[in-house]
PDB file of N, H, CA, C and O in Angstrom:
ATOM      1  N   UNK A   1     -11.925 -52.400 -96.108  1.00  0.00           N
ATOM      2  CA  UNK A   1     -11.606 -53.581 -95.326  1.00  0.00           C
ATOM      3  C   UNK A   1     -12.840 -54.470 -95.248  1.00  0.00           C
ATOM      4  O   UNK A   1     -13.873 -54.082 -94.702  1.00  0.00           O
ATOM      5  N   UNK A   2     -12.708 -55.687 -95.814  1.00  0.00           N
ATOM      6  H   UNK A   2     -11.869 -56.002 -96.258  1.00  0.00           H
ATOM      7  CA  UNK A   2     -13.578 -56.523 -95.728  1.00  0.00           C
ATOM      8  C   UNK A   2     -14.038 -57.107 -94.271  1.00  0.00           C
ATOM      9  O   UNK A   2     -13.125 -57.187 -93.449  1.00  0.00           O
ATOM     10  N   UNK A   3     -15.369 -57.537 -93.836  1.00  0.00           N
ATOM     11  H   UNK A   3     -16.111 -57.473 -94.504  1.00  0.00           H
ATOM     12  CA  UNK A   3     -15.507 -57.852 -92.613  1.00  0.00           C
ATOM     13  C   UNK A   3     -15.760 -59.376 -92.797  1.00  0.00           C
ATOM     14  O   UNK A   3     -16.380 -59.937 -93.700  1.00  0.00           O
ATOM     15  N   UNK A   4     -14.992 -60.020 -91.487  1.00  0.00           N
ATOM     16  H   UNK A   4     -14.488 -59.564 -90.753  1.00  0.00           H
ATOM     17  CA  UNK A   4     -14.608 -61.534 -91.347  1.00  0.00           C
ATOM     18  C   UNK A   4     -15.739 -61.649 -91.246  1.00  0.00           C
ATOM     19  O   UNK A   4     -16.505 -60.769 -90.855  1.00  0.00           O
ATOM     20  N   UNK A   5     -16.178 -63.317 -91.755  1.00  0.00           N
ATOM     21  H   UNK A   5     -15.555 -64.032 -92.073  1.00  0.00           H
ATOM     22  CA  UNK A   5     -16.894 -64.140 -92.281  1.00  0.00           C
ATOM     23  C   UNK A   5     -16.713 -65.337 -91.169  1.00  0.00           C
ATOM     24  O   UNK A   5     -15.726 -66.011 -90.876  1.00  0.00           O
ATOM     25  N   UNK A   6     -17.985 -65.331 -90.695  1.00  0.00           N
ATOM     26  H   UNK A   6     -18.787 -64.783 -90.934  1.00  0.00           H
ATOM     27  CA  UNK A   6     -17.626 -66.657 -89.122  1.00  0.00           C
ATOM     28  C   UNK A   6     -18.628 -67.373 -89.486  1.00  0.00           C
ATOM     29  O   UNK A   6     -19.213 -67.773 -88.479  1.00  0.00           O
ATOM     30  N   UNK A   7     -19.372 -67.923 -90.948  1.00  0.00           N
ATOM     31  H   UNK A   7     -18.896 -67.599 -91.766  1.00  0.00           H
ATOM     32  CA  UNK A   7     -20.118 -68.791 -91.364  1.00  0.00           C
ATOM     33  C   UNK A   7     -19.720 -69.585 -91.636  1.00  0.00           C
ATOM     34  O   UNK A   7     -18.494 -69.508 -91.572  1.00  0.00           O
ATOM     35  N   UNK A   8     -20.227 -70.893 -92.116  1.00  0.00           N
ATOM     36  H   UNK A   8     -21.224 -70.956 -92.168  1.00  0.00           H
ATOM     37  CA  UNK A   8     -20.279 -72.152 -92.443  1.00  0.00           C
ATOM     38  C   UNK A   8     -20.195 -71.726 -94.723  1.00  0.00           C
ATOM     39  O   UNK A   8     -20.644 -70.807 -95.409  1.00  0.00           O
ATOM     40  N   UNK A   9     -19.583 -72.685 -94.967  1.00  0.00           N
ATOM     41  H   UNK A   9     -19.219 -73.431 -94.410  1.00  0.00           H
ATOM     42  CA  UNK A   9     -19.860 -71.985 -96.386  1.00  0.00           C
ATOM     43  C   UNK A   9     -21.169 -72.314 -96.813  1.00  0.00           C
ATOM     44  O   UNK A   9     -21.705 -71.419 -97.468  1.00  0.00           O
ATOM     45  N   UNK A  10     -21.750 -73.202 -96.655  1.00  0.00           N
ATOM     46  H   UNK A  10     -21.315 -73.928 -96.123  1.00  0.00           H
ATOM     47  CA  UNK A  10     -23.402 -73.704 -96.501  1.00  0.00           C
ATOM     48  C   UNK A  10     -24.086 -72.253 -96.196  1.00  0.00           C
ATOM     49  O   UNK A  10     -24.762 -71.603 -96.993  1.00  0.00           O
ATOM     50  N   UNK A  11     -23.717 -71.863 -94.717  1.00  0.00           N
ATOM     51  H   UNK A  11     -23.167 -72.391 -94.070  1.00  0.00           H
ATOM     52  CA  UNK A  11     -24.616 -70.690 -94.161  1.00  0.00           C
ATOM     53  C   UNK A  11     -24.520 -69.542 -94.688  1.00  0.00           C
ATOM     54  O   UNK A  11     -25.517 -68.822 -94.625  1.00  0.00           O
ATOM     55  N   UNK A  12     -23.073 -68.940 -95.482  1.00  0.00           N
ATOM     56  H   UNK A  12     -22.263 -69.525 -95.533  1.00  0.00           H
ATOM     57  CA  UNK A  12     -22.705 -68.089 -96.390  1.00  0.00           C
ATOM     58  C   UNK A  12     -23.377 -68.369 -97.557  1.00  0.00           C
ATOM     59  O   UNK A  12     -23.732 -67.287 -98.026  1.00  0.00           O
ATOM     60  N   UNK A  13     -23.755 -69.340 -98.308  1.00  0.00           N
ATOM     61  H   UNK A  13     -23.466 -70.219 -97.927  1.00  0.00           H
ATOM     62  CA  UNK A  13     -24.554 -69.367 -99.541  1.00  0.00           C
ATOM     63  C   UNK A  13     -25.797 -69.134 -99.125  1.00  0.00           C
ATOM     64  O   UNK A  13     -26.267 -68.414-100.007  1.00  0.00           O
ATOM     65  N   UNK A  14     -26.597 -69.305 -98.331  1.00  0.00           N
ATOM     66  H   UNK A  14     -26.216 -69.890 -97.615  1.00  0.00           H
ATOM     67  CA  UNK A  14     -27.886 -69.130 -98.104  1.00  0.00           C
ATOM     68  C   UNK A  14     -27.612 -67.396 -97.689  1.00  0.00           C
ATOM     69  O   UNK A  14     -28.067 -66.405 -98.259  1.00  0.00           O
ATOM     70  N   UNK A  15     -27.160 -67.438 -97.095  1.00  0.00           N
ATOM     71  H   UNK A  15     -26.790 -68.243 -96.632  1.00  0.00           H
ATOM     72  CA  UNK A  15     -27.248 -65.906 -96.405  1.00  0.00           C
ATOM     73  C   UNK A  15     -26.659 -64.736 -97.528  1.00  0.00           C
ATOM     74  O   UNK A  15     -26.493 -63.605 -97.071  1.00  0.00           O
ATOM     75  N   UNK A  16     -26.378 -64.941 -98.795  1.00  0.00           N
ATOM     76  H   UNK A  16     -26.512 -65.860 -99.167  1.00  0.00           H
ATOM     77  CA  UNK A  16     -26.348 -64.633-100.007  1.00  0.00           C
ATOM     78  C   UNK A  16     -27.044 -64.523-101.048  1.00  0.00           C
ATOM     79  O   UNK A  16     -26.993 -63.627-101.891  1.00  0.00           O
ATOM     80  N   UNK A  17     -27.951 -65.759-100.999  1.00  0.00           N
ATOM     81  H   UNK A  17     -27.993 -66.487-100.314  1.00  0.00           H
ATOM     82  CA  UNK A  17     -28.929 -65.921-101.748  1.00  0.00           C
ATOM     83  C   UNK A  17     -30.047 -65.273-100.811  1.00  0.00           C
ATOM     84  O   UNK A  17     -30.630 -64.500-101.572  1.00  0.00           O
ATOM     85  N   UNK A  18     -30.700 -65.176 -99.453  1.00  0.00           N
ATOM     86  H   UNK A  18     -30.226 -65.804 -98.835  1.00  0.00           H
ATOM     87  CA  UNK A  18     -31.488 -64.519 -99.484  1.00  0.00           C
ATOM     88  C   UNK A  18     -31.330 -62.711 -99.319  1.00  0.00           C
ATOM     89  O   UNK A  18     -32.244 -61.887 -99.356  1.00  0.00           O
ATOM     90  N   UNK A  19     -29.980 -62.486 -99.149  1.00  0.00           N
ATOM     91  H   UNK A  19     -29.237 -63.155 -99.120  1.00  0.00           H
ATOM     92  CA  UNK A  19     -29.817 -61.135 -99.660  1.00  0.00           C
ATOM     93  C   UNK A  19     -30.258 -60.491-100.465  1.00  0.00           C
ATOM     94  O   UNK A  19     -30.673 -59.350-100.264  1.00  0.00           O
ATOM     95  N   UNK A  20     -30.272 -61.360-102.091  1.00  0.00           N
ATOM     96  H   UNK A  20     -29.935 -62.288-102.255  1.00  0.00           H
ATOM     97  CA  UNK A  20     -30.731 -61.026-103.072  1.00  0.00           C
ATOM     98  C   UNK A  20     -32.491 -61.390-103.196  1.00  0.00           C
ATOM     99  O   UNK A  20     -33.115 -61.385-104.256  1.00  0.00           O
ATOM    100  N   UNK A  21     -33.156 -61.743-101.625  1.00  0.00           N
ATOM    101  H   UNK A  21     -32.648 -61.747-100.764  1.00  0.00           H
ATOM    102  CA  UNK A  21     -34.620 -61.768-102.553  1.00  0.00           C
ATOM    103  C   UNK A  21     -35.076 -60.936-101.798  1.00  0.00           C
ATOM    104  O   UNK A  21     -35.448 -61.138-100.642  1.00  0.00           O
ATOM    105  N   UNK A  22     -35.086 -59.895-102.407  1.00  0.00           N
ATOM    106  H   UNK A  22     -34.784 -59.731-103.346  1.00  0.00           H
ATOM    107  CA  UNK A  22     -36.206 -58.873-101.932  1.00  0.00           C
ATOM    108  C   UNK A  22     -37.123 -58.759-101.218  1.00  0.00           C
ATOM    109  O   UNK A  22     -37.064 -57.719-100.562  1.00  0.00           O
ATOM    110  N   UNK A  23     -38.086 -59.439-101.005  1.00  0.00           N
ATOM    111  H   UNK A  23     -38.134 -60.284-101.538  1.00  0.00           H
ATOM    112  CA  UNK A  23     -39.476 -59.396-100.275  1.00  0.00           C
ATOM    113  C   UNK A  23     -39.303 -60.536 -99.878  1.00  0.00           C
ATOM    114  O   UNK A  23     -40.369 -61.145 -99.963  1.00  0.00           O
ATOM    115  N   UNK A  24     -38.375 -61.256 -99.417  1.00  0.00           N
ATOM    116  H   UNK A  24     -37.509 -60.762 -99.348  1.00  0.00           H
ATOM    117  CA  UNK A  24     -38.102 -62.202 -98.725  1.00  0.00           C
ATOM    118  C   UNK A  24     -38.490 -61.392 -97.203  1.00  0.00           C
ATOM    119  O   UNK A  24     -38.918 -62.510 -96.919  1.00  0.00           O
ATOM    120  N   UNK A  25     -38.654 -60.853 -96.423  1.00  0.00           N
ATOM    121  H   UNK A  25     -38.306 -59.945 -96.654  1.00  0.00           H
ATOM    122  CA  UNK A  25     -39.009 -60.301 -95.338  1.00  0.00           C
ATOM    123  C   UNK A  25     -40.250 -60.097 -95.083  1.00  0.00           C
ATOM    124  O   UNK A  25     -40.788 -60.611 -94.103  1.00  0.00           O
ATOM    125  N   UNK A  26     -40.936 -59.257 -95.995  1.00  0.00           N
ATOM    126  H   UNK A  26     -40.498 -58.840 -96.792  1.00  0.00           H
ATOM    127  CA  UNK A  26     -41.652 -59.012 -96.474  1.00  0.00           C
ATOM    128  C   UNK A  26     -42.851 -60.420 -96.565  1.00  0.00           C
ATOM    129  O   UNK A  26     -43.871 -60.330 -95.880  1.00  0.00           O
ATOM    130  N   UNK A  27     -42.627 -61.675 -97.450  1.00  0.00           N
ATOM    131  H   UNK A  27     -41.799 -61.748 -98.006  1.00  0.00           H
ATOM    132  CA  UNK A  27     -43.337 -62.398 -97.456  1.00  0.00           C
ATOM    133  C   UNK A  27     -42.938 -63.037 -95.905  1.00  0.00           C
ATOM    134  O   UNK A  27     -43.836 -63.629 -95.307  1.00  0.00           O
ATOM    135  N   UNK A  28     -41.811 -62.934 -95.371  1.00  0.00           N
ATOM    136  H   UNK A  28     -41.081 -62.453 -95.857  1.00  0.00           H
ATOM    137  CA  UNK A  28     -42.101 -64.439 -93.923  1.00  0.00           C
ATOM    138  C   UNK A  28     -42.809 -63.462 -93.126  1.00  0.00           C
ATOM    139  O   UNK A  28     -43.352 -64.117 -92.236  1.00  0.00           O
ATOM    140  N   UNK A  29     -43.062 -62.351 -92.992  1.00  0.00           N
ATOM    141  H   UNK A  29     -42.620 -61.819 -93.715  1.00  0.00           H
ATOM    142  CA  UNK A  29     -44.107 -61.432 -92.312  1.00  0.00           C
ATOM    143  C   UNK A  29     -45.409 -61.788 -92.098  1.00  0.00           C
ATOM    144  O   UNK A  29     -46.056 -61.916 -91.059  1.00  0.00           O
ATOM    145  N   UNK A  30     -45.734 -61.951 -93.454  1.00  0.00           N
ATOM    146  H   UNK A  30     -45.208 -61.847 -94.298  1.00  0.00           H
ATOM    147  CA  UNK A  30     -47.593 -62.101 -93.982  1.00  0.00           C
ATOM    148  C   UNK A  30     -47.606 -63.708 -93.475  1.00  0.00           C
ATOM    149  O   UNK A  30     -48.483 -63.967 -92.651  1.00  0.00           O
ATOM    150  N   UNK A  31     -46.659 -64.893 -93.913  1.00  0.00           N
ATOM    151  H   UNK A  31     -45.947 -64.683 -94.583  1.00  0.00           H
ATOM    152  CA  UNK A  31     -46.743 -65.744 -93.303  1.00  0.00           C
ATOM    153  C   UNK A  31     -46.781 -66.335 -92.056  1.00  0.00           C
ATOM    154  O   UNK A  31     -47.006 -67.493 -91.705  1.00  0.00           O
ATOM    155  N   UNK A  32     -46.445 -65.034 -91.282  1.00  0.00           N
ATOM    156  H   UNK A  32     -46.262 -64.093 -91.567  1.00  0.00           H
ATOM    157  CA  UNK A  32     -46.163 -65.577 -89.654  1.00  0.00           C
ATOM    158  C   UNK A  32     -47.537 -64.140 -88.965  1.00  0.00           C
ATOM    159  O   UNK A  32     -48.342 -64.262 -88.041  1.00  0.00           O
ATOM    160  N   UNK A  33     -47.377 -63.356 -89.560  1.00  0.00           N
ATOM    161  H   UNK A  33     -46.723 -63.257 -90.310  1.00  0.00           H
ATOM    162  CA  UNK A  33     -48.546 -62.794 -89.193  1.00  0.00           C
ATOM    163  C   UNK A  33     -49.647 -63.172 -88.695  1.00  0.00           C
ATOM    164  O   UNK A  33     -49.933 -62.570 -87.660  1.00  0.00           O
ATOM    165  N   UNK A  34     -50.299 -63.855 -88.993  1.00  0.00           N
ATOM    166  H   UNK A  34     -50.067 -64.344 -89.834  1.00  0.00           H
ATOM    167  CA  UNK A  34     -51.622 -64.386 -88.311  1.00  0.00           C
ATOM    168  C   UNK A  34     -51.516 -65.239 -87.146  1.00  0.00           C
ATOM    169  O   UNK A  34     -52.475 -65.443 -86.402  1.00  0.00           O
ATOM    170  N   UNK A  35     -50.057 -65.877 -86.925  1.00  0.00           N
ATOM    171  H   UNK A  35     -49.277 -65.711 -87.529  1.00  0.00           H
ATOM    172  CA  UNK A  35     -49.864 -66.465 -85.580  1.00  0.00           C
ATOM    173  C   UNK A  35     -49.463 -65.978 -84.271  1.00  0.00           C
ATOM    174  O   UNK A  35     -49.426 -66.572 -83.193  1.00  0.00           O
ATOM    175  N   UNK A  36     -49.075 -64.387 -84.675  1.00  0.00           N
ATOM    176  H   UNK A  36     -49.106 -63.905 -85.551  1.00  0.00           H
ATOM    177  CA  UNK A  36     -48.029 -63.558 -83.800  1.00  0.00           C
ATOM    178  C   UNK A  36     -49.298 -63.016 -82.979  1.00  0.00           C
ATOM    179  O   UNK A  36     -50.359 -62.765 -83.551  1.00  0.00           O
ATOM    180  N   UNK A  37     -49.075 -62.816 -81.287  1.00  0.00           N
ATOM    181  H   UNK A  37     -48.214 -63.019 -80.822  1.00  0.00           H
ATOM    182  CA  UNK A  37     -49.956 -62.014 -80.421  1.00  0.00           C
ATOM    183  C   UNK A  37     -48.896 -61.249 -80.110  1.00  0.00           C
ATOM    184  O   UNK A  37     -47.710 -61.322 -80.435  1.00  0.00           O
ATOM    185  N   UNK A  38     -49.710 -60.249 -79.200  1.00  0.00           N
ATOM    186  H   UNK A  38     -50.672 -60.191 -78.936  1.00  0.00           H
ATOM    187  CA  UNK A  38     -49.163 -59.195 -78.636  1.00  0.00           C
ATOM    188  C   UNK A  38     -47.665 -59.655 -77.440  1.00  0.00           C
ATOM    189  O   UNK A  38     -46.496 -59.269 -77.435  1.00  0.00           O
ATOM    190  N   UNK A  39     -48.416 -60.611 -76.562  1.00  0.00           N
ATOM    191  H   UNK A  39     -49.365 -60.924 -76.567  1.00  0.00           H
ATOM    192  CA  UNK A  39     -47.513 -61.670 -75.805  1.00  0.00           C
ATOM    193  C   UNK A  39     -46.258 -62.011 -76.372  1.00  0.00           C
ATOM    194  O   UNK A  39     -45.184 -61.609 -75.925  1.00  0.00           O
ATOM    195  N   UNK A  40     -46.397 -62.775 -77.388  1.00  0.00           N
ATOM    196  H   UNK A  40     -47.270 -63.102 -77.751  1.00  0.00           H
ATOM    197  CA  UNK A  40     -45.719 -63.296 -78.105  1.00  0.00           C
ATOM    198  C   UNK A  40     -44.521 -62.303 -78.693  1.00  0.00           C
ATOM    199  O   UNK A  40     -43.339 -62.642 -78.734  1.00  0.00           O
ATOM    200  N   UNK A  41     -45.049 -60.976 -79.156  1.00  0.00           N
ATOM    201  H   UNK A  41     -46.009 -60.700 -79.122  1.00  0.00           H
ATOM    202  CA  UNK A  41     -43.957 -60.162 -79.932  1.00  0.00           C
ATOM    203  C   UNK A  41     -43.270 -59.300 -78.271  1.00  0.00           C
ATOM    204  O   UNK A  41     -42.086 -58.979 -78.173  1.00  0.00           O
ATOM    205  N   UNK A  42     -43.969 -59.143 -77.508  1.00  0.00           N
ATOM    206  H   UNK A  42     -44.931 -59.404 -77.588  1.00  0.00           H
ATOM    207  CA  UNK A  42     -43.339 -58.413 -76.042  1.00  0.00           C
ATOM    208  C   UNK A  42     -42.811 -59.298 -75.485  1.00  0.00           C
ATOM    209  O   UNK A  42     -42.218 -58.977 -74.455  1.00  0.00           O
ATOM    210  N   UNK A  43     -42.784 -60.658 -75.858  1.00  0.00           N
ATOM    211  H   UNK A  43     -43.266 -60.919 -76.694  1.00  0.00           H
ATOM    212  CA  UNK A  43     -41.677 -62.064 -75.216  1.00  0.00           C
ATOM    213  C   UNK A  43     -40.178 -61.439 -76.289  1.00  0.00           C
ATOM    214  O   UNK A  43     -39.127 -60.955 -75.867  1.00  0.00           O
ATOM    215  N   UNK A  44     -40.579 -61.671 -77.679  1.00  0.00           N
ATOM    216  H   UNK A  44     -41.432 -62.064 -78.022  1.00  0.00           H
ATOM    217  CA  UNK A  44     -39.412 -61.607 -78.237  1.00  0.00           C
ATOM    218  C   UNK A  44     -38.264 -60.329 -77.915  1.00  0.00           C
ATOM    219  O   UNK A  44     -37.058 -60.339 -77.667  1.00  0.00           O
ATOM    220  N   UNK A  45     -39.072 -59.473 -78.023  1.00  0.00           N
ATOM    221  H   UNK A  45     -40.052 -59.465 -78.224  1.00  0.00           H
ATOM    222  CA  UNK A  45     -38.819 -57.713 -77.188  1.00  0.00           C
ATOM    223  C   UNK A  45     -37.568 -57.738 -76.516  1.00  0.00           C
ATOM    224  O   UNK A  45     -36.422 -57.382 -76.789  1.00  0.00           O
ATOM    225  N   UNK A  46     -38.341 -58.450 -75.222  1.00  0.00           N
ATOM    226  H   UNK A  46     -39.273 -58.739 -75.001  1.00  0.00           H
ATOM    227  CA  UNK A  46     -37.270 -58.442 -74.142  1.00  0.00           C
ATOM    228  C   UNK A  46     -36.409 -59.615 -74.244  1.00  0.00           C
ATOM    229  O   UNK A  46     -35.426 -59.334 -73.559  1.00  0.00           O
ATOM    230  N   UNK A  47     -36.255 -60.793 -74.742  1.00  0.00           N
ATOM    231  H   UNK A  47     -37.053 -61.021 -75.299  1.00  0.00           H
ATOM    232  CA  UNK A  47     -35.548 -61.480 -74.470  1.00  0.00           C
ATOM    233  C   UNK A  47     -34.210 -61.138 -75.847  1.00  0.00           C
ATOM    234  O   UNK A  47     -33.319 -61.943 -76.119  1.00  0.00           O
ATOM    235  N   UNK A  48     -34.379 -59.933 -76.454  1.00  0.00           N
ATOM    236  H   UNK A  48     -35.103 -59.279 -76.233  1.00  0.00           H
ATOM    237  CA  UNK A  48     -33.360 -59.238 -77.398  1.00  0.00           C
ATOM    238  C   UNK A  48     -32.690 -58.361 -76.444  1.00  0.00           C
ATOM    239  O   UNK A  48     -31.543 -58.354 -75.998  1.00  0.00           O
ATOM    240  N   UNK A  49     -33.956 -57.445 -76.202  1.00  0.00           N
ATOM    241  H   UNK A  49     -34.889 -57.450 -76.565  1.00  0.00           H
ATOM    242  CA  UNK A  49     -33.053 -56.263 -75.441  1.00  0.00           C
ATOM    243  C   UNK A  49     -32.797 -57.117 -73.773  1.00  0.00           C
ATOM    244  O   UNK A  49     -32.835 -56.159 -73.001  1.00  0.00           O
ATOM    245  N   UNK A  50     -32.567 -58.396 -72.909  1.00  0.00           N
ATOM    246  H   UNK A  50     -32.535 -59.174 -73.536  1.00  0.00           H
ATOM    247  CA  UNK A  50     -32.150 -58.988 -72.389  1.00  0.00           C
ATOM    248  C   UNK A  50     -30.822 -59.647 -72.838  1.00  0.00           C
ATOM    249  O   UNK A  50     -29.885 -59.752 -72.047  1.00  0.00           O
ATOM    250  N   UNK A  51     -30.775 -59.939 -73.678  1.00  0.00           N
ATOM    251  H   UNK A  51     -31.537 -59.854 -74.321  1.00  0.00           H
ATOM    252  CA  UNK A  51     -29.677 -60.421 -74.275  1.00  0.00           C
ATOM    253  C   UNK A  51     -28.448 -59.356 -74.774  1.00  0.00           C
ATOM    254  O   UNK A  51     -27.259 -59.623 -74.599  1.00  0.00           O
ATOM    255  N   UNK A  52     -28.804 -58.426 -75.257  1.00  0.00           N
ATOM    256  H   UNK A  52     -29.770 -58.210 -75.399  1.00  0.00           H
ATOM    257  CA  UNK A  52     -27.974 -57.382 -75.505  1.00  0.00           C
ATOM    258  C   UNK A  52     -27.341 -56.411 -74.473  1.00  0.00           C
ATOM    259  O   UNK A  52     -26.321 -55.817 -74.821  1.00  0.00           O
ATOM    260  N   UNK A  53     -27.865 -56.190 -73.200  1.00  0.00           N
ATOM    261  H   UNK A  53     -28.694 -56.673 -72.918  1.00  0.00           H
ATOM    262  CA  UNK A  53     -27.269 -56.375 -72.121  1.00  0.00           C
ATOM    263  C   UNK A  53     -26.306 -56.721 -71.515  1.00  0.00           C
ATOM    264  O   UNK A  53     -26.301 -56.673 -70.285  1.00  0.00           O
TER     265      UNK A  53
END
């Protein structure tokens, strides 16, 4: 059973194409790396596990 698709077909092509790049994660890491503090990643933290709640 296929699972429904609640994208935009725009947002479905992108979200396809970066499926397929590999170290796509990988590189926005190293790129955002040097801006990220400790603050900053214990903001994101909780306002996930706040939200999921």
């Amino acid at each position: 059973m296929a699972a429904e698709n609640n994208y935009s077909e725009e947002g479905n092509k992108n979200l396809l194409t970066l499926a397929k790049a590999d170290n796509f994660t990988d590189w926005m890491y190293d790129e955002v790396k040097p801006y990220l503090s400790l603050n900053f990643l214990k903001g994101i933290y909780y306002s996930v596990v706040l939200v999921a709640l």
